[in-house]
PANUSE-632059 format. One record per residue (C-alpha): x, y, z. Coordinates in steps of 0.5 Angstrom, whole numbers. Layout:
<recs>
rec u: X; v: Y; w: Z
...
</recs>
This chain:
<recs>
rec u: 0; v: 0; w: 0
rec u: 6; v: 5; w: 2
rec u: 9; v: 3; w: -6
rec u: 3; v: 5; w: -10
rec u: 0; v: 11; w: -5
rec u: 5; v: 15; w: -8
rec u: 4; v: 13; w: -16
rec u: -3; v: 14; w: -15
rec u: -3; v: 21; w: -12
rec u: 2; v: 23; w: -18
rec u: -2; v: 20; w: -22
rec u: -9; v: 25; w: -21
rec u: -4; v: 31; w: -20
rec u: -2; v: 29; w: -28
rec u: -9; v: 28; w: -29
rec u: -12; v: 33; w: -26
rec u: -5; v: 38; w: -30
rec u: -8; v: 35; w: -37
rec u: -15; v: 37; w: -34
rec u: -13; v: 43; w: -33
rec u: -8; v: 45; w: -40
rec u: -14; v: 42; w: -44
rec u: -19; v: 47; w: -41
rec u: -15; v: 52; w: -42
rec u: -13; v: 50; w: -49
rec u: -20; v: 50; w: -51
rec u: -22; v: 56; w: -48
rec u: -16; v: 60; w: -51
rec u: -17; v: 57; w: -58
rec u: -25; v: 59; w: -58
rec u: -23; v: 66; w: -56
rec u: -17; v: 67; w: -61
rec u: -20; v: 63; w: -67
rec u: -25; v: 67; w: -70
rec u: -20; v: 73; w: -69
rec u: -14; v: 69; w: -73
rec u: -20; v: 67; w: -78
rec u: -21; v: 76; w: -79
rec u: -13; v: 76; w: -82
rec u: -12; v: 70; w: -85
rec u: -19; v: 71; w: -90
rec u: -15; v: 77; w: -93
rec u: -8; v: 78; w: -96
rec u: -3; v: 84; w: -93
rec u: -4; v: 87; w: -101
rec u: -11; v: 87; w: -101
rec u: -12; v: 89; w: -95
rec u: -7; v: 95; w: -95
rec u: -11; v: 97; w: -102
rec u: -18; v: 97; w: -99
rec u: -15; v: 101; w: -93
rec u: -14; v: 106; w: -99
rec u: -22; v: 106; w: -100
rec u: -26; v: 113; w: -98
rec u: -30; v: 110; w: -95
rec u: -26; v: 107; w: -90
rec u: -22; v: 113; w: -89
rec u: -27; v: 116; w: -88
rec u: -30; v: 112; w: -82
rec u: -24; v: 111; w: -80
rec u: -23; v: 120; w: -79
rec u: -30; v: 120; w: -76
rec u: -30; v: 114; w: -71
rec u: -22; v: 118; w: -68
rec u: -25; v: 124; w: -68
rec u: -31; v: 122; w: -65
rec u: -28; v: 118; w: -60
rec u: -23; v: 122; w: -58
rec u: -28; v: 129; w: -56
rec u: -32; v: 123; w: -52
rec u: -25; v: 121; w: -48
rec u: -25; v: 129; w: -47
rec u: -31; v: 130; w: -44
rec u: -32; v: 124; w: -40
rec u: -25; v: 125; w: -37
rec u: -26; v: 133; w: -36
rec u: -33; v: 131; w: -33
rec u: -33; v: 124; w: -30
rec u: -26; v: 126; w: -24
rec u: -30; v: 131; w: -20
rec u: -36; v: 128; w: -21
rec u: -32; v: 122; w: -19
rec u: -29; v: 125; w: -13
rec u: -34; v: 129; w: -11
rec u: -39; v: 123; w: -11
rec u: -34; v: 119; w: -7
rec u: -32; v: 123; w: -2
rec u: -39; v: 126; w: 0
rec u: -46; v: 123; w: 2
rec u: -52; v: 127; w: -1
rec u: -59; v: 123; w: -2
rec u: -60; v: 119; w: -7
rec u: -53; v: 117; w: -8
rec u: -55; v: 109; w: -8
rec u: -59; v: 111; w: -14
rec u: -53; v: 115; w: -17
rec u: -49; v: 109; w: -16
rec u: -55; v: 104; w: -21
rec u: -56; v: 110; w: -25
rec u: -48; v: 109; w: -27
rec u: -48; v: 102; w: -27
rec u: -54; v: 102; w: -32
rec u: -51; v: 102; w: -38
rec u: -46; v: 98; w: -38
rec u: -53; v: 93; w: -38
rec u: -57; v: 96; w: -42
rec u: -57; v: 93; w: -49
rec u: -54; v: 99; w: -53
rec u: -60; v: 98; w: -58
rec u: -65; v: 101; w: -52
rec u: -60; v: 106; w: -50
rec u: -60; v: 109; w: -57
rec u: -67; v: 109; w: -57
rec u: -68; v: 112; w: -50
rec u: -63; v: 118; w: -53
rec u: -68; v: 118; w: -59
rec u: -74; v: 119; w: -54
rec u: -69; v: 125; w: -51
rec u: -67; v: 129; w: -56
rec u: -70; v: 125; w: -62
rec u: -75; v: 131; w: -67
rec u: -81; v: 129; w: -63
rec u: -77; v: 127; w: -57
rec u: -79; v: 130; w: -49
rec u: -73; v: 135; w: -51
rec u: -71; v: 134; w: -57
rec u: -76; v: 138; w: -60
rec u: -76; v: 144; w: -56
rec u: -69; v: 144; w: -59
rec u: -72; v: 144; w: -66
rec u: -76; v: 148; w: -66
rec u: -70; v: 153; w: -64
rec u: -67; v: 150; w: -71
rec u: -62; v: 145; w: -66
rec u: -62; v: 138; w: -69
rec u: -59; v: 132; w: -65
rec u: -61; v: 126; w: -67
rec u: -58; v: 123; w: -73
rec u: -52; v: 128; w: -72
rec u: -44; v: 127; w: -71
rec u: -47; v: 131; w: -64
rec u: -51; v: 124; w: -63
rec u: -45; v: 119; w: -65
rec u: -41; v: 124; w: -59
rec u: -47; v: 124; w: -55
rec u: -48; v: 116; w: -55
rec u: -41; v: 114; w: -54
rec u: -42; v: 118; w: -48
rec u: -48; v: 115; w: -45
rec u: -45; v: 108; w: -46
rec u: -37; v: 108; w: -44
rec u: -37; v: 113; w: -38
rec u: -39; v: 108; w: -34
rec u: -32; v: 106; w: -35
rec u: -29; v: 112; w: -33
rec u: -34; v: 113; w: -27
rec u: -33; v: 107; w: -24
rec u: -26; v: 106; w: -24
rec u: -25; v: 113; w: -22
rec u: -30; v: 113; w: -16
rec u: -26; v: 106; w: -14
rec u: -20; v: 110; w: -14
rec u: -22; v: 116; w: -10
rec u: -25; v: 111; w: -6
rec u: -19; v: 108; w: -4
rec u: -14; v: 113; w: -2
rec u: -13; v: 115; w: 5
rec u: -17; v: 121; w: 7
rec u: -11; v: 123; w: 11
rec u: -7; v: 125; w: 6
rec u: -12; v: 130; w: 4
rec u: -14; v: 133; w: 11
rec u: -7; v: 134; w: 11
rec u: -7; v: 138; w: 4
rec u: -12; v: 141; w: 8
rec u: -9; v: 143; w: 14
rec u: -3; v: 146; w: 11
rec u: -9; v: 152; w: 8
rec u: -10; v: 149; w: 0
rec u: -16; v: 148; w: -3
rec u: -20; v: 143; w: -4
rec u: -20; v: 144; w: -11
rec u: -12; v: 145; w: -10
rec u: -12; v: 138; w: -6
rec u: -15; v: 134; w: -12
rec u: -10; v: 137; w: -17
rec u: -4; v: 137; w: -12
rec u: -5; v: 131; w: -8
rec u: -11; v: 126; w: -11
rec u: -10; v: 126; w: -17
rec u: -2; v: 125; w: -18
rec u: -4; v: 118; w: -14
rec u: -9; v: 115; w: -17
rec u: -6; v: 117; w: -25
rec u: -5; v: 110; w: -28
rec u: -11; v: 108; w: -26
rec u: -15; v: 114; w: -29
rec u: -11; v: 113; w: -35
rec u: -13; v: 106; w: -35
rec u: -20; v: 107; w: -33
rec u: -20; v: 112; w: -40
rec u: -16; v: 107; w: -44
rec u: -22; v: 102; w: -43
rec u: -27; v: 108; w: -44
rec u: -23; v: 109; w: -51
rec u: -24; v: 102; w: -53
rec u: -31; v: 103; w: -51
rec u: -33; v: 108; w: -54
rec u: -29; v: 106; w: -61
rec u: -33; v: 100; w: -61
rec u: -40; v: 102; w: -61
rec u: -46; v: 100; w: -66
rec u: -52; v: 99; w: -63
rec u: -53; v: 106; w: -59
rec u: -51; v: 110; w: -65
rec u: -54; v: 106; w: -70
rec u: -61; v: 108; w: -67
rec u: -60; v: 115; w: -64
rec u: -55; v: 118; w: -70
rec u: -56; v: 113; w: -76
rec u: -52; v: 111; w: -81
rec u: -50; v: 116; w: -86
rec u: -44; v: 117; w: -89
rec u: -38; v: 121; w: -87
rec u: -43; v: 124; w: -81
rec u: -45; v: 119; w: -78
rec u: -42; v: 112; w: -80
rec u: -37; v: 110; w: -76
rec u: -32; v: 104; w: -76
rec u: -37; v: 99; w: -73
rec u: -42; v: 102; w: -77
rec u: -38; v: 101; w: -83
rec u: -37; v: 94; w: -82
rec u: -44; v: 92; w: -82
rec u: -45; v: 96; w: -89
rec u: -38; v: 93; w: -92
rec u: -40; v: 85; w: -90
rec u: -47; v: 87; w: -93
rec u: -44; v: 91; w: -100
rec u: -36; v: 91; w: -100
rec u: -34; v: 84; w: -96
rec u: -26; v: 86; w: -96
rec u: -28; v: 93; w: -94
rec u: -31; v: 91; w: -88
rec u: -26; v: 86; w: -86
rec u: -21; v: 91; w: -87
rec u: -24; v: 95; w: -82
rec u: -26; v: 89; w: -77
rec u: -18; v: 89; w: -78
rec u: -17; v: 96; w: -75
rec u: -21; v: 95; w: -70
rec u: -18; v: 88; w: -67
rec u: -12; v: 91; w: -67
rec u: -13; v: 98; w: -65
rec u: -17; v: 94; w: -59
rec u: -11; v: 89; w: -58
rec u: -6; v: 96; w: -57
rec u: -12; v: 97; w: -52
rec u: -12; v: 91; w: -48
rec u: -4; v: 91; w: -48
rec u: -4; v: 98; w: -46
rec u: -8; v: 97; w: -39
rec u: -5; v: 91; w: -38
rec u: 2; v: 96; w: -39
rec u: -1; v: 101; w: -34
rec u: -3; v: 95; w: -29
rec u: 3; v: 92; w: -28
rec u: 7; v: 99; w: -28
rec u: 1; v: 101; w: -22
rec u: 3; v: 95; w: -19
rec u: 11; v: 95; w: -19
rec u: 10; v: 102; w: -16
rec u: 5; v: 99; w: -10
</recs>
């Protein structure tokens, strides 16, 4: 008994060892085969000749442009909303906190719809605003205004944890020695949570870029004004196939650069810990 105890045991830890790489493996493949299909169904020739296309040009310039004002607003406004809400109590602050959350559940179809009631020309305020001549819904303003209902939440979460998770004494501190409290965020807040706000906008970047549903409801599909990457996808797989794939490219690697970007940031915040 003392002689095959010892095989038997050795013999479920290899087991179980091949349990787990097989596990891995198939999980692996699942989720980077249909990537690697996306590269091998077109040539390097052909895909730089239809990166020349207008069309893609064009959804590639608005879909940067777009993306980048929504990453602006969304910092600029989500850090003090994200200190402020973090460091201090007011009623309804549950009720903030599921708000926040809801569109990282909301299907993004219904958040376009639900932007398309708003503001749509007939929409609670939308028409208010058309009756002054200002339209919203299927503008370039409306592709901003989605991306910025459905990747905030990005920014707003990581931002609030952050906040959340730093000592309140270095900012009595701060405050102590007579700086403000706008000052205390700029001098002492901020410069400690900076990988992790860079992070949070990194993800809220890659969100933002690769919206569809929102923006096909409430901004519509027109070109060079409302028809970005993702847009272009959908209508290249239904017309031009090598002009959608081409641009199903783009976004794999732009989101792939994402992805390693944060993942950069992650262990430079944890080499600094």
């Amino acid at each position: 008994m003392t002689f095959w105890k010892p095989r038997s045991v050795q013999l479920k830890k290899k087991l179980a060892f091949a349990g787990a790489g097989i596990l891995i493996a198939a999980v692996t493949l699942y989720l980077f085969l249909p990537i690697l299909a996306v590269f091998l169904r077109i040539t390097p020739e052909r895909f730089f000749q239809t990166l020349q296309d207008p069309n893609v040009i064009s959804a590639l310039w608005l879909s940067m442009i777009t993306t980048i004002i929504t990453l602006i607003i969304v910092v600029a406004v989500g850090t003090p909303f994200a200190y402020f809400h973090s460091r201090y109590s007011y009623p309804g602050k549950v009720i903030v906190d599921t708000l926040i959350d809801l569109p990282l559940v909301l299907p993004p179809a219904v958040a376009g719809v639900a932007l398309l009631m708003l503001y749509g020309r007939v929409g609670l305020l939308g028409k208010y605003f058309n009756m002054v001549g200002i339209q919203i819904a299927f503008t370039t303003l409306a592709v901003i205004m989605a991306q910025i209902f459905v990747a905030s939440p990005f920014y707003l979460r990581q931002a609030k944890s952050l906040f959340e998770q730093i000592d309140p004494a270095y900012e009595q501190t701060s405050r102590t020695l007579g700086a403000s409290p706008v000052r205390t965020l700029f001098l002492v807040t901020l410069p400690m949570t900076t990988s992790g706000l860079i992070s949070g906008a990194v993800m809220t970047f890659g969100r933002a870029l690769g919206e569809f549903g929102a923006t096909i409801m409430f901004a519509g599909n027109v070109p060079g004004t409302t028809q970005t990457m993702p847009l272009a996808v959908y209508v290249g797989m239904q017309g031009d196939f090598y002009v959608g794939l081409t641009i199903s490219i783009l976004l794999v690697i732009i989101s792939f650069a994402i992805m390693i970007a944060v993942r950069l940031i992650q262990k430079r915040e944890e080499q600094h810990a």
